[in-house]
C-alpha positions, 0 to 999 in steps of 0.5 A: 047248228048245234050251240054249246052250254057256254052260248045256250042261254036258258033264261033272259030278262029284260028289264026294261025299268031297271035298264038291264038285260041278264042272260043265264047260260046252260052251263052256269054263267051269268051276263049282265049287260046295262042298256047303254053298253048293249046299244053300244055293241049294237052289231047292225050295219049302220052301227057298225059299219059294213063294206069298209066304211065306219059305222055310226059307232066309230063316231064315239057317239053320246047315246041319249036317253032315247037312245039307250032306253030299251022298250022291247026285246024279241026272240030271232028263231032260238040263235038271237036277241033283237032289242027296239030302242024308244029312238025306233032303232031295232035292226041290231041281231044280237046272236047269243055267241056274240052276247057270251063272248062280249059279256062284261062280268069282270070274269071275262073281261078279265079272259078277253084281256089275257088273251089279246 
């Protein structure tokens, strides 16, 4: 599975103080998502939802502290992020398409909002 510039990512920081994560991409861009609206694009199942039924995140949940605070960040083979939540939660496999695509910079907000 080849990926482009646009979904390579060539450096990521998490820090977890600062309550952020930042991707830097191959071919220039940069993402800066805060921990609470990466908990929020959770793609896991139970967050998600799966087979029809709504996930945890269509109750338009309050995130707590404990939810939204990052204590770790792995790497899934060279295609995903995976973050553990202080709150144990750390099913959600960020894949760095699905980063690239969803990244707040007003840039692409602004190019998600066009093309709707």
């Amino acid at each position: 599975m080849s990926q482009s510039p646009a979904d390579t990512p060539v450096n990521i920081k998490a820090e977890r103080e600062a309550g952020l994560v930042t991707v830097e991409w191959a071919d220039g861009h940069r993402s800066e998502f805060d921990v609470v609206t990466l908990r929020l694009l959770c793609p896991c199942a139970y967050c998600q939802g799966e087979a029809g039924r709504p996930g945890w995140l269509d109750t338009n949940p309050a995130l707590t502290s404990v939810q939204s605070q990052l204590v770790d960040m792995r790497l899934v083979g060279a295609y995903a992020l995976a973050p553990t939540w202080a709150d144990g939660h750390d099913t959600g496999y960020y894949t760095f398409g699905a980063l690239r695509a969803d990244c707040p910079c007003p840039a692409c907000a602004a190019d998600r909002a066009a093309s709707r």
